[in-house]
Each structure stands twice: as C-alpha cells, then as structure tokens.
C-alpha positions as CSV (number, residue, x, y, z in Angstrom):
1,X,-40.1,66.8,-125.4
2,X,-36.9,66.4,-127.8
3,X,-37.8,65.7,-131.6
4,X,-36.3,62.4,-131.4
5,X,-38.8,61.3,-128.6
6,X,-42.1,63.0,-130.4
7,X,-40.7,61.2,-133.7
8,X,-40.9,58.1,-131.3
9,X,-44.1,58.7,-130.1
10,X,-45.7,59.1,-133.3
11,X,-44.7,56.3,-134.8
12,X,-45.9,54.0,-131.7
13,X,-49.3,55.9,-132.3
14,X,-49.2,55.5,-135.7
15,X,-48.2,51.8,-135.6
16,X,-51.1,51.3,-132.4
17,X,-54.2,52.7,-134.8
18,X,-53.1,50.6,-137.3
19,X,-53.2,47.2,-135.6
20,X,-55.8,48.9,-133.4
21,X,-59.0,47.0,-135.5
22,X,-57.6,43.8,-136.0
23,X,-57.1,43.9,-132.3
24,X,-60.2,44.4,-131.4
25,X,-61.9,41.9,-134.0
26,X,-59.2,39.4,-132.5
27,X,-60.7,40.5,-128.6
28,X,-64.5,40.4,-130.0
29,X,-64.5,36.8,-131.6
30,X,-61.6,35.1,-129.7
31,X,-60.2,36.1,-126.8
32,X,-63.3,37.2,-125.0
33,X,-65.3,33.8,-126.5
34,X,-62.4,31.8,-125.0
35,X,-62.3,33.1,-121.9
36,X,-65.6,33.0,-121.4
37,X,-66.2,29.5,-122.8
38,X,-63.1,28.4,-119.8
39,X,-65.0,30.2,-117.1
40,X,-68.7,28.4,-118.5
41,X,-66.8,25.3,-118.0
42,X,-66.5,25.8,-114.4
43,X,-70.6,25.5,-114.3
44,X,-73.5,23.7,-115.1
45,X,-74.5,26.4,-117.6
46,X,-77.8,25.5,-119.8
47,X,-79.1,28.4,-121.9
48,X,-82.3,29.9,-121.9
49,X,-80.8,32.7,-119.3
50,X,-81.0,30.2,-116.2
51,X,-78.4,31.4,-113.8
52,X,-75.7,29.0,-114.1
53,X,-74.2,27.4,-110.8
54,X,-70.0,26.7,-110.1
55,X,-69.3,23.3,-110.3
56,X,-65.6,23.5,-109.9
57,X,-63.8,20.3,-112.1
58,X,-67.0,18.2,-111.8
59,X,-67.5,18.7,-115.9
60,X,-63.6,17.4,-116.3
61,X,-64.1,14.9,-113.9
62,X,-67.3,13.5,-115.9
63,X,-65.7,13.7,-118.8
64,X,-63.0,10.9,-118.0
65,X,-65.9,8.8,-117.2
66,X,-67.7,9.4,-120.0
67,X,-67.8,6.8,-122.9
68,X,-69.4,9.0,-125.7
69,X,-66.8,11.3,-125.5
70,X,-63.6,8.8,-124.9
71,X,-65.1,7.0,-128.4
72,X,-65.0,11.4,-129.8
73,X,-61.8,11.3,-129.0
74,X,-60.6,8.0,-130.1
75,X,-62.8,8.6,-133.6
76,X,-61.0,11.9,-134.3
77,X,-57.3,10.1,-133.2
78,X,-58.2,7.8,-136.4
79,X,-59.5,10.5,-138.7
80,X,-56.4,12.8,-137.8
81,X,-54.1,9.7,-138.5
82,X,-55.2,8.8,-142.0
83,X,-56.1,12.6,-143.3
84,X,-53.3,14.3,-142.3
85,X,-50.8,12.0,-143.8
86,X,-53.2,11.1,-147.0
87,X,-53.7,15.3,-147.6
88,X,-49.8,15.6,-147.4
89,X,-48.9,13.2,-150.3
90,X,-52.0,13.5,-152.6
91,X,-50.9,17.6,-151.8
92,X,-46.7,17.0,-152.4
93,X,-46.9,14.6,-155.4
94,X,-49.7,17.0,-157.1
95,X,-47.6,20.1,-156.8
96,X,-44.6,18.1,-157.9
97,X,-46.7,16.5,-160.9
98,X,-48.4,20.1,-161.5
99,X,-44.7,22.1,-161.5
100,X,-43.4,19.7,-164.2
101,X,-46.9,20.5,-166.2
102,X,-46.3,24.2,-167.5
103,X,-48.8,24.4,-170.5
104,X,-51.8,22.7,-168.0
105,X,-50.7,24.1,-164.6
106,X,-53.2,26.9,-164.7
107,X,-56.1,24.8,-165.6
108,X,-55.0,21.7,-163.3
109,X,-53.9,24.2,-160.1
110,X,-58.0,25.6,-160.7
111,X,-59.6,22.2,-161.3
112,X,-57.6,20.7,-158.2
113,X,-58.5,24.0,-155.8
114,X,-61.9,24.2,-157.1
115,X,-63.4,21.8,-154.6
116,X,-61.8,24.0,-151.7
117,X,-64.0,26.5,-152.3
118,X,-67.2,24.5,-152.7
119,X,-69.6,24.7,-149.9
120,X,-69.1,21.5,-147.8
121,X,-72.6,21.1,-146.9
122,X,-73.1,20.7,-150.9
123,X,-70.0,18.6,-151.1
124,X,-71.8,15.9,-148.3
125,X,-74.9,16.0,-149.8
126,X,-73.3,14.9,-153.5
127,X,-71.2,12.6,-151.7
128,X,-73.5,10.6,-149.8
129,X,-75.7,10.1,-153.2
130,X,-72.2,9.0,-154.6
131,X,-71.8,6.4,-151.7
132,X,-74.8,5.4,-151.4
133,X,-74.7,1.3,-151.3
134,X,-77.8,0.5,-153.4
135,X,-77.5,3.1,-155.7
136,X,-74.6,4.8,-155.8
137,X,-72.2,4.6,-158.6
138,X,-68.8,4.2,-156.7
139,X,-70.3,0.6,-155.7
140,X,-71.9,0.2,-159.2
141,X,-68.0,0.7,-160.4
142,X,-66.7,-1.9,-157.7
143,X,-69.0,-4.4,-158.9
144,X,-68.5,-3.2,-162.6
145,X,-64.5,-4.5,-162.1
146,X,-65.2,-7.7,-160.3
147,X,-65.7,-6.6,-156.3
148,X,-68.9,-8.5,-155.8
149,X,-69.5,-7.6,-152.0
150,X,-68.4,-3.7,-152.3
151,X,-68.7,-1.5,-148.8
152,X,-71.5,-0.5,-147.4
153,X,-69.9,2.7,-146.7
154,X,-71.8,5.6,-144.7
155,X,-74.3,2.7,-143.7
156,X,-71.0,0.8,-142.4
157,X,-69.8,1.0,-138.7
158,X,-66.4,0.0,-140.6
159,X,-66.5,2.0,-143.2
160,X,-68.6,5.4,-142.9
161,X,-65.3,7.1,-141.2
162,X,-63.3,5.9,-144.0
163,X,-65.6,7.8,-146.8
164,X,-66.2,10.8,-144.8
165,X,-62.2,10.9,-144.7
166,X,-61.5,10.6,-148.4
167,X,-64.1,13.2,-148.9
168,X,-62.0,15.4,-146.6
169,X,-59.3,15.0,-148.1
170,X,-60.1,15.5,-152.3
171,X,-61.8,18.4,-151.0
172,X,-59.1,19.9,-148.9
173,X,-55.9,18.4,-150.5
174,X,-56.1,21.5,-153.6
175,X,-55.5,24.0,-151.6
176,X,-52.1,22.9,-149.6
177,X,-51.6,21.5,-153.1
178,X,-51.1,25.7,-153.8
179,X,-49.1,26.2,-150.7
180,X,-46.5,23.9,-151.9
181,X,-46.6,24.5,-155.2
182,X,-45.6,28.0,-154.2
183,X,-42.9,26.5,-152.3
184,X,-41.1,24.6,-154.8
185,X,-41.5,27.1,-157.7
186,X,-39.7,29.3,-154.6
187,X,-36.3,26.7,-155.0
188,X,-33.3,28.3,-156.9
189,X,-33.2,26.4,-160.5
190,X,-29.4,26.4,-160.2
191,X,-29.9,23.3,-157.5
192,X,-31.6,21.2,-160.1
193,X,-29.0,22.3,-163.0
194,X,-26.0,21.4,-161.0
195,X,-27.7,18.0,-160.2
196,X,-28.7,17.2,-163.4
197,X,-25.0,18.3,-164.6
198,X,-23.9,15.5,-162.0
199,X,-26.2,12.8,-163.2
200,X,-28.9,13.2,-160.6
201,X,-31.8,11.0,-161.4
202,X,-35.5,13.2,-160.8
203,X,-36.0,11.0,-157.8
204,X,-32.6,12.0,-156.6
205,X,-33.4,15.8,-157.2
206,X,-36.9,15.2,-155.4
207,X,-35.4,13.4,-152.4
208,X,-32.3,15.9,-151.5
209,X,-33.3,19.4,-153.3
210,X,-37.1,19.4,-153.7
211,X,-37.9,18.0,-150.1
212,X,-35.4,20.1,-147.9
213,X,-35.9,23.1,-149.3
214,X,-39.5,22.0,-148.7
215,X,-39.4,21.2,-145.2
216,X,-41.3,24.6,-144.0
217,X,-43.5,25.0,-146.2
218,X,-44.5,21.3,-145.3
219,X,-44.1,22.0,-141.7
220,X,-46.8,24.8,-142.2
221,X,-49.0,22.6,-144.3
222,X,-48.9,19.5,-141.5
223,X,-49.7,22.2,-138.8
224,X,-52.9,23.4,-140.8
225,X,-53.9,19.6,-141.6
226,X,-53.4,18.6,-137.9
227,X,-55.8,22.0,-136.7
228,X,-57.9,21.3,-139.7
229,X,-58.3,17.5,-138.8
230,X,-59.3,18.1,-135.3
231,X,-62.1,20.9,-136.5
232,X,-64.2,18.3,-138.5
233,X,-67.4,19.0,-138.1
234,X,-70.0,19.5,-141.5
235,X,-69.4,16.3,-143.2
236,X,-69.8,14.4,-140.4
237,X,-73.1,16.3,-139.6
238,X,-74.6,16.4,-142.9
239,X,-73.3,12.7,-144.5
240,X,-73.7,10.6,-141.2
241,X,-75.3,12.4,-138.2
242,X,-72.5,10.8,-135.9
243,X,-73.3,7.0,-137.2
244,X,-73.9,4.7,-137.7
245,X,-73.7,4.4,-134.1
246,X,-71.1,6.3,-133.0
247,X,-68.5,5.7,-135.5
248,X,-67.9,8.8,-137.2
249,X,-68.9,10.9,-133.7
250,X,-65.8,13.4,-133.7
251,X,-65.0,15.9,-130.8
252,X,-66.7,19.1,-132.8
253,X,-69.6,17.3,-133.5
254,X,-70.0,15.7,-130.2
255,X,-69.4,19.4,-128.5
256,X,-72.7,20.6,-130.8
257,X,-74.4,17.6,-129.3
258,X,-73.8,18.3,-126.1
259,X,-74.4,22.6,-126.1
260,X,-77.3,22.2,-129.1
261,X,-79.4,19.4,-128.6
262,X,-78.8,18.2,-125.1
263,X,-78.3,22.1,-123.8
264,X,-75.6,21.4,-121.2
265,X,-73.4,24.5,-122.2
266,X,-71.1,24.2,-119.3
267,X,-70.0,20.2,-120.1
268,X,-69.8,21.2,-123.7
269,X,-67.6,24.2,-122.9
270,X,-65.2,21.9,-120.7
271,X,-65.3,19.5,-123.9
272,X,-63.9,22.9,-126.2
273,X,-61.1,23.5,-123.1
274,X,-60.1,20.1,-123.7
275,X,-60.0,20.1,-127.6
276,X,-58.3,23.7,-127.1
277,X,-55.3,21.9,-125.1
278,X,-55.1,19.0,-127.6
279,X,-54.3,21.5,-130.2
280,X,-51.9,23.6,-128.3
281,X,-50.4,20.7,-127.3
282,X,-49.8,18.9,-130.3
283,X,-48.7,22.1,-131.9
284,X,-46.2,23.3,-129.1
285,X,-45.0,19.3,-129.6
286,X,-44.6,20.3,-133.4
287,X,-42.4,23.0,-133.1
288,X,-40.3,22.3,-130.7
289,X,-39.1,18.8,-133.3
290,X,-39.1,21.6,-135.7
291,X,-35.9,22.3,-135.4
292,X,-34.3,18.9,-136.2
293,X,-35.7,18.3,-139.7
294,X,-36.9,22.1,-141.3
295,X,-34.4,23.4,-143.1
296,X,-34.0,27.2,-143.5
C-alpha cells in the first residue's frame, strides 16, 4: 500500500470514529423509532405484548374517515397560521429594537430568552391561573379599561386556541429573537453608513439592508416555527386537555390519545406517518421557494 493511500485510509478512519457516536445515537432514537413506528402502522398494534396483526392501509384508510382527527388537523392548520407568523415579527422587531439598545441588550436579550428555558408544564400551569375568567387578572384588566364582557378564554370553544397560542409564542418568540439578533449584528456596518450618507431614512435601512441580508437567517427561523408549530403538544395537555370540546385537540396531542389512553398503537403510529409527511412536505415546499427570495 503506497503512503498516499494509508494517509487516505487513516483519515477516513479517523473521520468514521469521530462521527461514529453521533451515528449511532441518531440510529438508537430516530431512525430505528421511525422505521419501526412506519411498519406498526401497517397493524393493529395495542401494547401489553399482544401479537399485533397486518392490516395493510386499513389505519390510513380510517383515518380519512375519521372526524376527530380531520378537526387535529384542521386545529393545528389554525395554530400553525397565527404562531408562525406572530413568533416571526414579535422575534424580527425585538432583535431590531434590542440591536439599537446597547447599554440594555444584555439584560433585555436574558429577560426576553428567559421564558425559553422555563419548563412549559410550569408555564401552563401559571397561565391558566392568569386566564382564568372568574379570577384571573388578564380579565380583571379587560374590565379594568372598559371591556365589560371579556373572553372566556380556555373555557371558550372560541377562544381557548387563541390563549394557548399567545402563550406559545411569548414563550418561544426569545429565543429566535437570539437567532436573529445574531444575524443582524452579522451585517457589514458600512451598508448602514453608506445609506445614512445618502439620506436613507431607518425604515429605508430596515426594508433594503436589514431584511435581505436577513433573509436566511429568517428562512431558518420560519423552518423551526413551522416544525415547532406542528409539535405542540404540553400546553395543550396541561392548560386545556384538548377542550373545551375539541377545539384546541392538535395532531401530537390527538396521537397521545390515541397510543396512551385508547391503546391503539398501530392507528396512532399511522397518525405520526402522516404528521411526518406534513413536515417533510411543507419543508421540501420551503426550500425549493428558497431560492427566489434568500439572499446570500
């Protein structure tokens, strides 16, 4: 073997054992789980070590028929549609508002990531005392400033997504706040100098320096709020139970119900297939119209 070949060959060895563990952590508690959670949906799988029995498509088949999951569906379509685009601008304008704040951005960028890191189940638990309709004091406030017939909130077919959505998003808005704060303290000053030498207005500088040399780190950030949005699953649990009704029944939560409570792993496992594709999908959509507005 010629040096040049055993130089080779040591550095694909050497490069193997290094991504060697994160391999197998990735095969251990993804790929195998996946795989197996596809072929389970093929059955009528129910726990407790009963041999499970191959159904074929008869789980996807019942689940085109089946209203509790079509409302799933339809209630995490909503919650994706107004936390998404909510996270993105309370997220944008912070960072922008923070990056103009030198002497407080330190204390401002921990106050507004703070709640990140807060257990959720701790965050529902304070929230739903905070919405509560009798006595909680967001409707004390309403009625404090004239609003004599405030919402009934989590008790409120109407409204009870609506709060469990704000929640989401002042507790996840700090940290893609970071993210792009990071990004626009990554733009070359010299863009904003020559502006300014030119008369630019700070709206001006936002809309044609700040936002297109933004557009991948916001690309990243509306990936992660789209996955993130279509994983909801503790607030929901812990503030409403799925109500009232089935309002605020999202696809995670209606997967747990399914595998958890009514034990029919193999309809529960077709229900993860499906929210698996919706993912992929939507994020194969993303970057392909990635190209026509990031900026590089």
């Amino acid at each position: 073997m010629t040096t040049r070949r055993l130089t080779h060959l040591k550095t694909y060895t050497a490069g193997t054992l290094f991504i060697l563990p994160a391999f197998v952590l990735f095969a251990v508690f993804i790929l195998i789980p996946l795989v197996y959670g596809l072929v389970m949906s093929f059955t009528d799988y129910g726990g407790f070590n009963v041999k499970p029995n191959f159904v074929g498509f008869d789980n996807y088949a019942k689940l085109v028929k089946d209203d509790y999951f079509i409302v799933s569906l339809k209630n995490n379509l909503i919650y994706t549609l107004l936390f998404v685009p909510l996270t993105m601008l309370l997220a944008l304008l912070s960072a922008v508002a923070l990056n103009n704040i030198l002497h407080l951005r330190k204390y401002l960028r921990m106050a507004f990531y703070f709640p990140y890191i807060t257990s959720m189940v701790s965050i529902a638990i304070v929230w739903g005392l905070l919405f509560n309709p009798l006595s909680g004091p967001i409707n004390h406030i309403l009625q404090a400033i004239g609003i004599d017939n405030p919402p009934q909130w989590l008790m409120s077919s109407q409204w009870a997504l609506i709060a469990i959505v704000l929640v989401a998003v002042w507790k996840s808005f700090g940290y893609y706040m970071v993210i792009l704060l990071a990004g626009i303290q990554g733009i070359p000053e010299h863009l904003y100098e020559s502006a300014r030498l030119d008369g630019a207005s700070r709206f001006k500088q936002f809309l044609y320096i700040t936002l297109p040399s933004l557009s991948p780190t916001l690309f990243m950030v509306l990936v992660l709020t789209i996955i993130n949005s279509f994983q909801v699953f503790d607030l929901v649990s812990v503030m409403t139970d799925g109500g009232p009704g089935r309002s605020t029944n999202v696809l995670v939560f209606r997967i747990y119900q399914e595998a958890f409570i009514n034990y029919k792993m193999g309809y529960s496992a077709a229900m993860s297939t499906v929210l698996f594709l919706i993912i992929m999908i939507i994020s194969i959509i993303q970057f392909r119209l990635e190209r026509k507005w990031v900026t590089y």
